[in-house]
C-alpha positions in Angstrom: 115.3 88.6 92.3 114.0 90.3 95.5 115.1 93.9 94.3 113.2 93.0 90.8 110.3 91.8 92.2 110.3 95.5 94.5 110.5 97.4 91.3 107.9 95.5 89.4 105.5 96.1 92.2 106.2 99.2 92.8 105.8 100.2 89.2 102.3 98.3 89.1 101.7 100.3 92.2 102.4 103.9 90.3 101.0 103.0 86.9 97.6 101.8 88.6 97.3 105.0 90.4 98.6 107.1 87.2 95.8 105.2 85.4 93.6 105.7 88.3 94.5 109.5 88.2 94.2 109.6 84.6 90.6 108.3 84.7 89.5 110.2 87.4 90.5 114.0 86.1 87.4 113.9 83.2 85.0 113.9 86.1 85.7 113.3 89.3 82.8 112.6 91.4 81.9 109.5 93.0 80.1 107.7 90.6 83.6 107.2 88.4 85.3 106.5 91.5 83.3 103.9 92.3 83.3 102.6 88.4 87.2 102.1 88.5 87.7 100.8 92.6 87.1 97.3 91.1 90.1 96.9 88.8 92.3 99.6 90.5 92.1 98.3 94.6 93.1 94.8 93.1 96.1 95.7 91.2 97.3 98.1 94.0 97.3 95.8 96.4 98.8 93.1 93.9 101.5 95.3 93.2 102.0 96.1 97.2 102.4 92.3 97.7 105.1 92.1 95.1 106.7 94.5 96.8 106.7 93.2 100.4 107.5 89.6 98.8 110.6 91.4 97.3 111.9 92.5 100.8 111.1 90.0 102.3 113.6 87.7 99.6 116.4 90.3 100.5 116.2 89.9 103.9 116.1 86.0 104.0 119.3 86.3 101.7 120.9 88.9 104.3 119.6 86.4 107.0 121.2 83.0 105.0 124.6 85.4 104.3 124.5 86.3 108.3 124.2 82.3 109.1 127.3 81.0 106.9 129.4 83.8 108.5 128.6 82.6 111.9 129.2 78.8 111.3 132.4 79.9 110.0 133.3 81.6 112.8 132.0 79.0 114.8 134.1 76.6 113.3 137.3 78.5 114.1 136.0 78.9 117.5 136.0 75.1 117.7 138.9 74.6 115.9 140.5 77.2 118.2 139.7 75.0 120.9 140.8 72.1 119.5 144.6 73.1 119.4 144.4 74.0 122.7 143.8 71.2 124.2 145.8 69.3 122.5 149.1 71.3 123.2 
């Protein structure tokens, strides 16, 4: 889901500013710049949010794989431990 949600917002991110782009080449002066900031600074920023949102769902996935490795080691630690004091 994470590496979805990255490519979604980082295709929202390059069509806005393709759009953007693609308005802007007619006349570019400030005037048209300042026509197309309201709808184009929204959707960049949405898409930039996606994007961070998808990162940060692969790394709390990395994180959650990271934990379970550890408590199983730490369980053979403990179990380790266990047998040894019993012999």
């Amino acid at each position: 889901m994470g590496r979805f949600l990255e490519f979604l917002g980082g295709a929202i991110v390059i069509g806005t500013l393709v759009l953007l782009a693609m308005t802007l080449v007619p006349s570019p002066d400030v005037k048209s710049l300042v026509a197309v900031l309201p709808w184009a600074f929204p959707a960049v920023a949405g898409g930039l949010l996606l994007v961070a949102f998808g990162a940060m769902l692969d790394h709390l996935a990395a994180i959650r794989s990271a934990a379970d490795r550890q408590a199983d080691i730490f369980q053979q630690l403990l179990e380790r431990r266990n047998s040894a004091k019993k012999e």
